[in-house]
N, C-alpha and C positions, 0 to 999 in steps of 0.2 A: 487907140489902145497901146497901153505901153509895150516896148519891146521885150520879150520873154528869154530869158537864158536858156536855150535848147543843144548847146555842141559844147563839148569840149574835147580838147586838143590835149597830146602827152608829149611832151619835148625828153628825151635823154640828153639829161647834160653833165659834161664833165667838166672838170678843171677845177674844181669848187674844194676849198679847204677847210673854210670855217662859217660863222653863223653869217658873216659881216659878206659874204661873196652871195648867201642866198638873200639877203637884202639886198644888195645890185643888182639880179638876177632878176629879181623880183620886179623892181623896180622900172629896168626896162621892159619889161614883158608887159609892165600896168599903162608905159607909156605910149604903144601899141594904139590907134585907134581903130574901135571896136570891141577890145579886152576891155572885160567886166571886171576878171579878178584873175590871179596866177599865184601859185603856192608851186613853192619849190623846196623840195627836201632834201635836205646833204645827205642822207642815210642812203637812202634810194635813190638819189642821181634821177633823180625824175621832177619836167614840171608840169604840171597842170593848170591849164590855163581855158576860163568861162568865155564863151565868144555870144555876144549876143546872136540871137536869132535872126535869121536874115542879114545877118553883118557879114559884108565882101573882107573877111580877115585871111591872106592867102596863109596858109604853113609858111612859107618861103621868110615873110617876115618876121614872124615867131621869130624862128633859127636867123634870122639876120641880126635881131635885138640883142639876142644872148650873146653871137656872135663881138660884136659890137664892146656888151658890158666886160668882153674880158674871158670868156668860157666859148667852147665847141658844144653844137647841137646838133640832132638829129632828131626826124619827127619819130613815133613811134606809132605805127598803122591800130585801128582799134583791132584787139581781138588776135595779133600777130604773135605769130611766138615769138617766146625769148630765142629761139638760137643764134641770129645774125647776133645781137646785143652779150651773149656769152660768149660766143668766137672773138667779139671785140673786146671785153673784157679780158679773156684769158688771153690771147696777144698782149693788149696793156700789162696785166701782171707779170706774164714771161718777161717784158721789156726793162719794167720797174725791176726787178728780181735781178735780172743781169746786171743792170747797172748800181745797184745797191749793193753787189758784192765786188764789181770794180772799183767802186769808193771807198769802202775797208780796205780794198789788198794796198790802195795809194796810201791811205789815210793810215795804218799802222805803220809804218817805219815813220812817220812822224810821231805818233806816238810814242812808242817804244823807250825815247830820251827819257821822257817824262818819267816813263815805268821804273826806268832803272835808277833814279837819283837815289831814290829810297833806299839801296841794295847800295847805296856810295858809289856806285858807277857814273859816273860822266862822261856821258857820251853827247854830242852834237854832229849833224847832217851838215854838212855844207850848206851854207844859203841856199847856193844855185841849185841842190838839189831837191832842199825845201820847196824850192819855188817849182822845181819841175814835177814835184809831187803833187803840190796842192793846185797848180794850174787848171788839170783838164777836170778836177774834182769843180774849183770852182767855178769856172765857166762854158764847163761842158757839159757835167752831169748835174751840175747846180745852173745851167741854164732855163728851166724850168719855173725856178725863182723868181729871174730876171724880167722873163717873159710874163709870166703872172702878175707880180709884182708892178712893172711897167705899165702896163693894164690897166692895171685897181689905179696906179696914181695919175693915170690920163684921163680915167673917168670919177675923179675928183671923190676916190674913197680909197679905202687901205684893209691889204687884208692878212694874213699868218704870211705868204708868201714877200708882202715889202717890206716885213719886218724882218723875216730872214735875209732877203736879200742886203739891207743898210746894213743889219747887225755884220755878216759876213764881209761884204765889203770892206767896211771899215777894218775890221781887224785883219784882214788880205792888205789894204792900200797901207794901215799902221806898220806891218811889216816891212813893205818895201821903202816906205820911209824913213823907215830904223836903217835899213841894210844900207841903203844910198847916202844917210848921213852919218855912216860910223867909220871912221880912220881904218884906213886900207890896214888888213893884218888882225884887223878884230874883228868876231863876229859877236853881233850882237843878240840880246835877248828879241826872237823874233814868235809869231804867232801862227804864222802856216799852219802852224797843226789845230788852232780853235778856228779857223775859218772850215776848213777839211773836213772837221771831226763833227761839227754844227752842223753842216752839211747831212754826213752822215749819217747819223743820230736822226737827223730831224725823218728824211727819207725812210729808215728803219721803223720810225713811229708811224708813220704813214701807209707804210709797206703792210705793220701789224695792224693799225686802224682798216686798212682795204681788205684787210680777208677778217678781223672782226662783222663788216658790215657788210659782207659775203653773208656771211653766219643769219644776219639778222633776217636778211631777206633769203634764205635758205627754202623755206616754208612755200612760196610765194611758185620758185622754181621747181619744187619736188610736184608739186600741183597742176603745173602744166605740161610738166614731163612725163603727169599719167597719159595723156593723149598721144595718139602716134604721130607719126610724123606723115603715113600713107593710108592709103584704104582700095581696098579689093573693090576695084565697082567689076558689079554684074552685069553684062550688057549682052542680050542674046544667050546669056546660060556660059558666056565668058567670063573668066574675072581677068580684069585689069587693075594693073598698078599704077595706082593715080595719084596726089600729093595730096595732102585731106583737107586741103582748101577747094579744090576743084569738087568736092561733095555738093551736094545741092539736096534740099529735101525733096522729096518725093521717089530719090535713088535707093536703087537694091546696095545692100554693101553685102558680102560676103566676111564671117568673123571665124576662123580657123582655130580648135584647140590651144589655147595659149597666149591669144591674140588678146589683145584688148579693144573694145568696143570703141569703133572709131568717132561716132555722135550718135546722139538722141536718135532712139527709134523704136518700130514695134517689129518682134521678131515675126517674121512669114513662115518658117520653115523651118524646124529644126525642134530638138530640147537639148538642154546644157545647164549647168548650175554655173551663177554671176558672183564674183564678187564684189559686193557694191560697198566693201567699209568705207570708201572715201568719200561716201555724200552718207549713208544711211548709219554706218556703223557697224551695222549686224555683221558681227565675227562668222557669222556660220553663211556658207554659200549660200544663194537664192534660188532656186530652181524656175526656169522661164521654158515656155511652150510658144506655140504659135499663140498671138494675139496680146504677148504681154509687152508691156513696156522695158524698156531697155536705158539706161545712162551712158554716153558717153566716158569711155576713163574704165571703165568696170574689166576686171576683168573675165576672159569666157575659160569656164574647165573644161569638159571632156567632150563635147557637141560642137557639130559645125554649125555654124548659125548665119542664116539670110535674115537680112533686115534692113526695114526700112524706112529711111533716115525720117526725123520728122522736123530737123530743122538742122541750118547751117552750121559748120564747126566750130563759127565764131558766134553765134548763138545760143551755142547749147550750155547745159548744165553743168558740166566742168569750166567752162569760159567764162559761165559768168559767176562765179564762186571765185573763181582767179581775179577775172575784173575785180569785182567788189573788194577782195585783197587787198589788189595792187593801188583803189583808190582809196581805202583805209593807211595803207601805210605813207601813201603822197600826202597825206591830208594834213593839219597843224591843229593839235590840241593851242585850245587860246592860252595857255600859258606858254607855249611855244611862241607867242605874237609880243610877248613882253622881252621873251629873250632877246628876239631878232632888232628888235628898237634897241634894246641898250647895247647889242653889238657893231651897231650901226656910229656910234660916237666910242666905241670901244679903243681900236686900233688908232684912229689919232690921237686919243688921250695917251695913249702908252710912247707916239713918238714925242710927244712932246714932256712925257717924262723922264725920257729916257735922255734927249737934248737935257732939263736940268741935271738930271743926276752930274751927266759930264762937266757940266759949266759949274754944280755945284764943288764937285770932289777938284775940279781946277783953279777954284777961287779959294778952295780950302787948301792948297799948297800943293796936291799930289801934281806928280810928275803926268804930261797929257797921256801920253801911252798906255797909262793905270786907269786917268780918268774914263777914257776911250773906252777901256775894255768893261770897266762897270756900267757903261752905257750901252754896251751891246749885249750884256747879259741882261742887260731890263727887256731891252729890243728881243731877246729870242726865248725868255720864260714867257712873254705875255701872250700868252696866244689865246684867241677867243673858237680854237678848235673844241676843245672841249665841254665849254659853254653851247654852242651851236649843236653838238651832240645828242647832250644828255636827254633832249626830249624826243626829237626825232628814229632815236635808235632805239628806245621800249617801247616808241609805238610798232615800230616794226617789229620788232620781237614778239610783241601781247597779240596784234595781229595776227602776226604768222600763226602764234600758237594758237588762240581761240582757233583759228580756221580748222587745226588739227585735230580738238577738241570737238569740232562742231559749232562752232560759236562766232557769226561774223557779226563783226565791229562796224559800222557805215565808216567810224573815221575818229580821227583822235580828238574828235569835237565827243561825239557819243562814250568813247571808253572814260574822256573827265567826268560829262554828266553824270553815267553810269558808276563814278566812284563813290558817287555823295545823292544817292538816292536816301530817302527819309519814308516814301509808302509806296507800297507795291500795291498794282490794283488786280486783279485776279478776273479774268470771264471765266466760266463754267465750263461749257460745254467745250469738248476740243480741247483745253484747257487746262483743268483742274481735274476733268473727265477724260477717260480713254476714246471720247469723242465716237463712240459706235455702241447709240443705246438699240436697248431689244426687247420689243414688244412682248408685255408681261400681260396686255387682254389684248382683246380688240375685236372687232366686225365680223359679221355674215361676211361669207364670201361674196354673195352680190355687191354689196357697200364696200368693201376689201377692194376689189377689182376697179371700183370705179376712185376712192382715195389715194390708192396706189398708182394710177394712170396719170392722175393729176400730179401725184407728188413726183412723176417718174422726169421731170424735165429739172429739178430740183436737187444740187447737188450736196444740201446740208444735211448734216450727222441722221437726223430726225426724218426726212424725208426716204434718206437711203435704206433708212432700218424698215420704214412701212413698204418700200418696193422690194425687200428681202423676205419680209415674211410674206408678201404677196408668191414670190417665184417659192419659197417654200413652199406652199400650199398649191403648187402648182396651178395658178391662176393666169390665164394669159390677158395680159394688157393692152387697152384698146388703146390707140391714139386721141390725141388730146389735143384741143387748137386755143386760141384766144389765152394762153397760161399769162398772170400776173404773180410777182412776187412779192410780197412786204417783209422788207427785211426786219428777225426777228418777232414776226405776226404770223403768216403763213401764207399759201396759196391759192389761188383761184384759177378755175381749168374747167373750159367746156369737154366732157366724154360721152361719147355715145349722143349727143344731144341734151345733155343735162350740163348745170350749172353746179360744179362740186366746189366745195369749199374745205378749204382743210387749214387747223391752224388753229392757236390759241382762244381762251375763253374773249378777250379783248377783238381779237380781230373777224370773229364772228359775229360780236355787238354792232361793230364797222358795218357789217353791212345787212345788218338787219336783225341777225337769225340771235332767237332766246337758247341759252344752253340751258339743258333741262335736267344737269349734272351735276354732281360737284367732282371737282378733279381728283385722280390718285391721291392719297397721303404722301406726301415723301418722293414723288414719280411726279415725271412730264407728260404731260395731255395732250395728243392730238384730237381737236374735237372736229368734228364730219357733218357738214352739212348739205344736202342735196334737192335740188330745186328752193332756195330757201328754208328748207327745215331739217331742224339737226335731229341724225339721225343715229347717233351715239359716238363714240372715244378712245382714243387707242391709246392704252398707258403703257411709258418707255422706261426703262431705267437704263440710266447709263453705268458704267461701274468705273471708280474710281483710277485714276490715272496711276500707273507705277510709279512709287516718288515721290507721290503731291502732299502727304502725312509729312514726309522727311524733309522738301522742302520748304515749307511751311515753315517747320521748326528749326530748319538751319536758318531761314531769315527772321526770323523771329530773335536766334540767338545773336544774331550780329546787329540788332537792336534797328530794326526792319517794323514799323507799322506793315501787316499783311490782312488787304482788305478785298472783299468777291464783290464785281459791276455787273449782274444778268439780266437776262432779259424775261428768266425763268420766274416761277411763284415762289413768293414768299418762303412757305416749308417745306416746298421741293431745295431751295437753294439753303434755309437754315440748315434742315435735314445732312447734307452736305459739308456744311461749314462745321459741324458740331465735330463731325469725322475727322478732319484731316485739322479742327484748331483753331479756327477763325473766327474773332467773336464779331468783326464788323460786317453786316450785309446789306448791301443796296440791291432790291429785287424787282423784278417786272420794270425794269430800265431800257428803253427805247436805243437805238443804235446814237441818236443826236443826243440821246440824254445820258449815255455814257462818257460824252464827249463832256459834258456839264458839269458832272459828274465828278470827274479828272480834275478837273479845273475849281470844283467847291472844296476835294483834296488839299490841293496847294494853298490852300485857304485856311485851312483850320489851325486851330490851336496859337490863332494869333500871332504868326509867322508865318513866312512863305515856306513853305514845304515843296519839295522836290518828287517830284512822282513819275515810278513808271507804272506804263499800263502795259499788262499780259494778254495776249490774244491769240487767236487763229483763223478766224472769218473773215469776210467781208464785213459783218456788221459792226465789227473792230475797229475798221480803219479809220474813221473817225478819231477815237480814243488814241487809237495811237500815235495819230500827228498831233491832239493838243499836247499830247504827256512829252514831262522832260526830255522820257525817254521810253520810245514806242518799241516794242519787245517781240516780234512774231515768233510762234512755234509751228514745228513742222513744217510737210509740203503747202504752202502757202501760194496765193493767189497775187498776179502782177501787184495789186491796188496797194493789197495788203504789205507785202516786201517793200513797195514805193514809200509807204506810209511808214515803216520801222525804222527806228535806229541800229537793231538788235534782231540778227536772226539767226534764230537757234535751228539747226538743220538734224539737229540726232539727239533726245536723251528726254525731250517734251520741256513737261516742269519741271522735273529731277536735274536739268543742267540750269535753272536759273541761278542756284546759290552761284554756280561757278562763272556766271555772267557777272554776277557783281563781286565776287570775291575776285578775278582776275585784271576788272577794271581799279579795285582797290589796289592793289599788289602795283598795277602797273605805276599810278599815281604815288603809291610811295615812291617805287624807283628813279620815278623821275624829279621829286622832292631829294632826292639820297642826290641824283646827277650832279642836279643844279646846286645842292649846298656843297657838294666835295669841288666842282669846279669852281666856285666864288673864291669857296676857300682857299682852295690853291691858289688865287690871284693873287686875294687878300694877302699872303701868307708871303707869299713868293717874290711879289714885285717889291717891296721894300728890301726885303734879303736881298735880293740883286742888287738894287743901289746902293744897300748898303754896304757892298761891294766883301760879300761873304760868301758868295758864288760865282766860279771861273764858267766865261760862255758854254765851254763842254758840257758841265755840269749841267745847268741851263737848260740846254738842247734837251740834255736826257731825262729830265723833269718835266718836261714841256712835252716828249713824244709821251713819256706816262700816262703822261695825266688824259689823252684821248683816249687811249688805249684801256684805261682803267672805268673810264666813265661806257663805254661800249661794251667792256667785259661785264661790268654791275648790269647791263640790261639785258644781254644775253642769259641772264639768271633767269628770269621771264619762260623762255624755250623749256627753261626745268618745270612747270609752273605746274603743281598739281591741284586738284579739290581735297581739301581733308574735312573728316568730319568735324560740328560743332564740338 
């Protein structure tokens, strides 16, 4: 049996500049034996990397690979918070921040000369004081360069870092070769200040690039900052203060007025009103008593509350709403797979254009010193920073924000799919429905009691309605052994010693029993059969979802085929479709034949068409791993979540237009990224050689241009639904 991809690994890495450094990165992490695959994002300083199953891959070598390509690593534990990773960060920045203001205080009295020609002033520094200015600029605070730089060129690639480093160089060593060969008494025209100020400038842009992509991943951190950092454990009617990794399920926690819910659990003791907006939405408190469930992250109003935990804190339901985040934003939309290739031959094409520019403008008569310096403005506009960006910065953004919205993304593979959907597929029940029908006839009490007990092991919409109107009727329910389910058909359950059957007209044929009925008009039929014979039908109506009318018609208006997959009858699901708009209906559709289904979709109209499918069951999950793009709503089941690309956790169908309209939005932006960064190349590298912009300049067009392409996607963060 082949070996199965089951682990993966989070590396945080730093040092990374541009797209051409996550291509190295990459690259050794893939040369690892055992690594399947690694995806590394400059946005998020995160890598991710597939280890096969069963494969002896330590951590240690990970972080020695990266190590190796030129970049610092550290593993990142599953489930861990960010704090250590933010401590390190904000040190980094404090560190950065300090030394990018001692590089302007050196780097302005060099400038200054400059400033004042224009005013007729001529003023000049002394060489030696030139040189004692731009010194510790260059090879103290611009050591970082060097070291970078050095790196990429030992590991037979190049990256924003040895482009600055040559460009600076050379106009630092051009100076001192000016000073050294000019007749004692003269001072020459020297450069100190475009080696300095490049420096500078480029730092600044970086400085603004690292709290733009702060920004992006903002969303990511407000999310797991809902959780605490401790937890009251109960032990003997004590509470101790414990770190909330030391939680364990099956412990009492204690939750104090104000406190927020440390994990998953069911209160024991107490009432208090929740606020659960950050998984559910609902603006309005929740009121919880003994026995109700609880979320991790919520917070508690005015009730002391005992509870107790139902699973670990790196398990629960805020964690893994964060995980799934954090692996959406690591993740590479495949257009992000073409940038990284062409950045990959990026940076030695621009040294070796930047060599001709010099050798050209030298054989064309300029003086070397001119030539030089048009050579290093090639060298320090061409930067494949903002190239490398543009994609990976709106996914994190579209991310962050669906999360905020309600709306997780699997990865920046799903939010492209999700751009250029062409049919929606629609289930019914759950769905399109408010998924809680209520029995409109039904049964003697005797027959009640016993279809009830059967359906009582059964956690679907239809099942839960016939054990509510049973506990209405005050009917108490016998236990029930041998239960079988057919997903979609219905169930089969020994009670009392009878053989009940409950379930569709189809799935009574199954086994034997004639229905002596015809179904509701318009309404779902549970038909009842016992000992073999049916002994009549309980008719459901479900009533329509909030939204499903509107959303319909908002994807309809964005030029949206919207088609219903059920498993329901025919003018039960016409009935339905006629409501809320939908003239296509596929009815009495099996769980494997919704999958079919999907798949005859993508088929039609003589093109491949792109399809997602909608759902919320189990009997979903199918449909949802063929479709482009698999869509779960609600509180959703492991299988079902496994199976989606798309999980909507608050608004039902009324948040789908904003599934696709935000996957659209972000696909533009990242179209907008990548044409303003080409352009700027395009645009740029020739002006340089053709020697119309001084290094300075350069520099500060070069920090822009990241800065600019990270700010267009933080537009994203604004990101609202509007109507059609």
């Amino acid at each position: 049996m082949a070996p199965i991809i089951a682990v993966e690994r989070t590396l945080e890495v730093s040092g990374m500049t541009c797209a051409s450094c996550v291509a190295r990165a990459e690259r050794a992490l893939r040369a690892v034996p055992g690594v399947v695959s690694a995806n590394v994002n400059l946005a998020t300083e995160r890598a991710t990397v597939a280890i096969l199953d069963g494969g002896a891959v330590a951590t240690d070598a990970l972080v020695a690979a990266v190590v190796r390509a030129g970049y610092d690593a550290r593993p990142v534990p599953p489930g861990a918070p960010d704090a250590d990773s933010l401590r390190r960060q904000s040190a980094g920045d404090r560190a950065d921040g300090r030394r990018l203001v001692l590089a302007a205080l050196l780097s302005a009295p060099l400038v200054l000369p400059m400033l004042a020609m224009p005013l007729g002033m001529h003023l000049m520094l002394p060489p030696a004081l030139q040189l004692a200015l731009a010194s510790p600029v260059q090879f103290w605070i611009g050591a970082r360069f060097y070291g970078a730089g050095g790196r990429a060129l030992l590991a037979g690639a190049g990256n924003m870092d040895l482009l600055v480093a040559i460009g600076t160089s050379a106009a630092f060593g051009l100076s001192l070769w000016r000073w050294a060969e000019a007749p004692r008494g003269l001072v020459p025209d020297l450069y100190f200040e475009a080696s300095a100020v490049v420096i500078t400038l480029v730092m600044f842009g970086k400085w603004l690039e690292t709290r733009a992509r702060r920004g992006a991943a903002s969303a990511l951190r407000s999310l797991r900052a809902l959780a605490p950092e401790r937890a009251r454990l109960l032990r003997d009617g004590i509470e101790i203060d414990v770190p909330l990794a030391s939680v364990t399920p099956g412990d009492d926690v204690a939750v104090r007025p104000g406190e927020r819910v440390p994990v998953d659990g069911t209160v024991l003791v107490g009432t208090s009103d929740l606020d659960e907006s950050l998984v559910t939405g609902e603006s309005l408190p929740v009121p919880v008593a003994p026995g109700d469930a609880v979320t991790g992250g919520a917070l508690n109003g005015p009730g002391l509350l005992h509870v107790r935990t139902s699973r670990a804190a790196t398990d629960g339901t805020l964690e893994q709403i964060a995980r799934l985040v954090e692996h959406a934003q690591s993740s590479k939309a495949p257009i992000q797979r073409v940038v990284d290739r062409v950045a990959e031959w990026f940076v030695p094409l621009i040294v070796w254009v930047a060599i001709g520019t010099g050798i050209g403008w030298a054989y064309a008569g300029l003086a070397p010193d001119v030539a030089i310096l048009r050579a290093v403005a090639v060298l320090v506009i061409a930067c494949p920073c903002a190239l490398g960006l543009a994609t990976p910065a709106a996914i994190a953004a579209a991310t962050g924000r669906g999360a905020a919205l309600g709306v997780l993304y699997r990865g920046g593979s799903a939010i492209e799919r999700a751009a250029h959907i062409d049919v929606v597929a629609l289930d019914k029940t759950g769905t399109l429905t408010a998924g809680a029908p209520a029995a409109t006839t039904a049964l003697a009490d005797d027959q009640l009691r016993l279809a009830a007990a059967a359906e009582a092991t059964s956690e679907h919409p239809i099942a839960r309605a016939i054990v509510a109107l049973a506990d209405a009727r005050g009917l108490a329910l016998p236990a029930s052994s041998a239960a079988t389910t057919a997903p979609g058909g219905g169930v089969t359950a020994t009670v009392d010693g009878h053989v009940v059957i409950v379930g569709n007209r189809d799935h009574l044929a199954l086994a034997g029993v004639a229905v002596e009925a015809r179904d509701a008009p318009g309404q779902t039929t549970a038909h009842v059969a016992i000992d073999g014979a049916w002994v009549g039908a309980i008719a459901l109506a479900d009533p329509l979802a909030p939204g499903a009318a509107e959303a319909v018609a908002a994807l309809r208006a964005r030029g949206v085929e919207v088609v219903m997959i059920t498993g329901d009858r025919e003018d039960v699901a016409r009935a339905l479709a006629d409501r809320v708009g939908i003239a296509t209906v596929h009815a009495g559709v099996q769980p494997l034949g919704k999958a079919a289904q999907v798949a005859a979709l993508a088929e039609q109209g003589g093109r491949r068409r792109r399809v997602a499918m909608v759902g919320d069951g189990l009997n979903d999950a199918p449909a949802l791993a063929r479709a482009d793009v698999g869509i779960a709503l609600g509180t959703v089941s492991d299988l079902v979540a496994a199976s989606a690309d798309v999980t909507v956790l608050r608004g039902g169908i009324a948040a789908l237009p904003t599934v696709l309209a935000l996957a659209h939005k972000t696909m533009r932006v990242i179209r907008e990224n990548l044409i303003a960064a080409t352009a700027y190349n395009a645009i740029c590298i020739p002006i340089a050689a053709a020697g119309l912009l001084s290094p300075v300049i350069a520099s500060l067009a070069m920090s822009l241009s990241s800065v600019s392409v990270l700010a267009s996607s933080l537009r994203l963060r604004r990101f609202e639904m509007r109507s059609p």
